[in-house]
N, C-alpha and C positions, 0 to 999 in steps of 0.2 A: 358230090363232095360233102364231108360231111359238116354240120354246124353247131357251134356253139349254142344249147339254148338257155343258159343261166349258170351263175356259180352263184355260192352263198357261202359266206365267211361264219364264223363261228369262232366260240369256244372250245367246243367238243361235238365230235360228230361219232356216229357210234350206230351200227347195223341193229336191226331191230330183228329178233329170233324169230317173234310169234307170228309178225307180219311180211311175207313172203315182198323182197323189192322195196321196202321202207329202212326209213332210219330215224335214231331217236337224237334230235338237234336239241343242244343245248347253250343259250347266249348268241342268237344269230345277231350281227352287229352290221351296219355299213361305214359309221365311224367311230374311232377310238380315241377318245378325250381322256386324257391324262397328265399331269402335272408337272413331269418331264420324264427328259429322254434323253440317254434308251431308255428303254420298258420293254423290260424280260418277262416274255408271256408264260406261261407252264407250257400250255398247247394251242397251235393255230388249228382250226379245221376248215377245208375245204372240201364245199361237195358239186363238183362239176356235172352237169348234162349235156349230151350230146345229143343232136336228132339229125334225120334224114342219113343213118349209118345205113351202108349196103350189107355192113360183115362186120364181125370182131376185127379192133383197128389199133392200132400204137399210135400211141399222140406226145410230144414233144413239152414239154412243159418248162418254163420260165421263169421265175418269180423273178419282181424288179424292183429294186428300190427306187422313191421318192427322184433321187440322181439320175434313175435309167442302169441303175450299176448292176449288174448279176447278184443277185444274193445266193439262190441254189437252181441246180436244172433236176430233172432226171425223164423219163420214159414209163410210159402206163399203159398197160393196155386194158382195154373195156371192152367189154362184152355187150352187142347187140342181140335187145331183145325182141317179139316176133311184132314190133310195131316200128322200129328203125331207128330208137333212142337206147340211149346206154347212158351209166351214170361210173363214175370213180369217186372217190372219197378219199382224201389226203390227210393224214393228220401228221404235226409239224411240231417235236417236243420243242423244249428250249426257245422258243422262235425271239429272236429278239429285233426290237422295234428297234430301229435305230437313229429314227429322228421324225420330226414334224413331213407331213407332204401322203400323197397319192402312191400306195403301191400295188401295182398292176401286175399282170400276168399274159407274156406272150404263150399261144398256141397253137403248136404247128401238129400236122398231120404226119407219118413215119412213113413211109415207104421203102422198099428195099433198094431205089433208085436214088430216093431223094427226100427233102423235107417239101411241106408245102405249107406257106402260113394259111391261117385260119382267122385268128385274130387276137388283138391285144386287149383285155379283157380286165377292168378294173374291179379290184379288192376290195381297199378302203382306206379313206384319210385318216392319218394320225393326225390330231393337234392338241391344243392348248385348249382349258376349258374356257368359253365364253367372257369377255371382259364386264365387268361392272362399272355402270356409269355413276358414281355419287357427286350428286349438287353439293353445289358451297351450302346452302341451305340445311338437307340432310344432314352433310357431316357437322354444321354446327349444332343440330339438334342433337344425336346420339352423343356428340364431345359433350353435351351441357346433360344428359343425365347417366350416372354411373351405374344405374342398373344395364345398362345396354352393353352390349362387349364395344370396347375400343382399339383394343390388339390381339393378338394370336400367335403364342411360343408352337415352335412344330420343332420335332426330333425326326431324323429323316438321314437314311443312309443311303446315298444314291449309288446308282449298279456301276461297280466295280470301283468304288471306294473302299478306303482300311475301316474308316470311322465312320459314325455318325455325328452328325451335323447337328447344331441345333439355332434355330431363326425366329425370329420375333419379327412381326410384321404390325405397325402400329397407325391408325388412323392418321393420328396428329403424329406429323412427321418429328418435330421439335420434341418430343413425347420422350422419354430415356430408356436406355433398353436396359433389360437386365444382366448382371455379371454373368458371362459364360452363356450369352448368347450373340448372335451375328444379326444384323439388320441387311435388308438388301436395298444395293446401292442404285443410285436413281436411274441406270441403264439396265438393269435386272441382272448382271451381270455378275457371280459372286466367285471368289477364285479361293480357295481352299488347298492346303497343302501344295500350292504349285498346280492347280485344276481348274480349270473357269465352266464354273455350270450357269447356265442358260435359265436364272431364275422365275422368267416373263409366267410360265403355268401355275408355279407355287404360289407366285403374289396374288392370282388370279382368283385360282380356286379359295384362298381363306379370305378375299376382301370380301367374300360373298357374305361370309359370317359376324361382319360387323353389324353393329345397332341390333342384332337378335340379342333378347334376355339371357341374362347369367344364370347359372344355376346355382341355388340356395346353398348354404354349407352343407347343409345334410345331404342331400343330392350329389354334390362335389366330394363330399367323404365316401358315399357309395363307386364313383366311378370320375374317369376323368372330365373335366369341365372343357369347354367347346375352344376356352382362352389357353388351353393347355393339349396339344394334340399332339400323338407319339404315332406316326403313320410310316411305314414303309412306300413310299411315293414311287421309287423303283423297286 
């Protein structure tokens, strides 16, 4: 029977001309840390190998969301070569993330009788970027001098929204925000036109930029400054 012996997730996966049985991998990943979710990929790529094949074989294929729900199936066949491994390459437009968690890949074996499982075979976790820990200490040091950033405006149009957003995230909570923007509320929780987004990855990724230096006016006239970010986050 035959075996799984690796998948490898990517960005882009793409046959290589010059090199007979090679491929040109681009952005292999095993986690994807991002800000929120969903998160509309361009393209997923998978490049699965199989060993100990007897023959050219159809295999069953699965993708599973983080829930175990079906995302998509379909049917592949791979060609064995003259040592008993075969490889298939999947690329996947559109793919879209659809939330925090592990997603896997059942595979089964085809047969004209029957399926045969093979095995459940992990992807890669999506999550949130890493939290930052700042002391009472810390934050009174960057609050006591003004060259350090102490907040972060972010314009941000999350996926399958009319509008963008705009958020201000500030050290000092009691700090004031600016007209025509949104703070996020102390469950990360922010609901927008009747929508509650999940804001725990956005507060994540910009607390990381507090206490880093401002950038000078000249600098901040050439390009946007770090207290002012315009990011497509989905």
């Amino acid at each position: 029977m035959a075996k799984l012996k690796s998948v490898i997730c990517a960005y882009q996966i793409e046959k290589n001309n010059e090199f007979q049985g090679t491929f040109n991998i681009i952005g292999v990943f095993d986690n994807l840390i991002q800000p929120l979710f969903p998160y509309p990929m361009l393209n997923l790529s998978l490049v699965l190998t199989f060993e100990d094949m007897e023959k050219d074989m159809d295999f069953e294929l699965r993708l599973n969301s983080p829930d175990d729900d079906l995302i998509n199936s379909g049917v592949v066949r791979v060609h064995r070569d003259p040592f008993g491994t075969g490889k298939t390459v999947l690329n996947l437009e559109k793919f879209l993330v659809s939330k925090r968690g592990k997603y896997t890949m059942d595979i089964l074996e085809k047969t004209e009788e029957k399926l045969l499982f093979i095995k459940t075979a992990d992807l890669f976790i999506a999550d949130y970027p890493p939290q930052r820990r700042i002391s009472s200490e810390e934050k009174a040091r960057i609050l006591a001098d003004d060259s350090l950033i102490q907040h972060v405006k972010v314009t941000f149009q999350p996926f399958g929204a009319q509008r963008e957003i705009n958020v201000q995230i500030n050290l000092d909570k009691n700090a004031p925000v600016e007209p025509g923007y949104l703070t996020i509320p102390e469950n990360d929780r922010l609901i927008v036109d009747g929508v509650e987004y999940d804001m725990t990855g956005v507060r994540r990724q910009f607390e990381w930029i507090f206490g880093g230096p401002k950038k000078k006016p000249e600098e901040a006239a050439a390009e946007q400054t770090p207290e002012e970010v315009k990011t497509p986050l989905a």
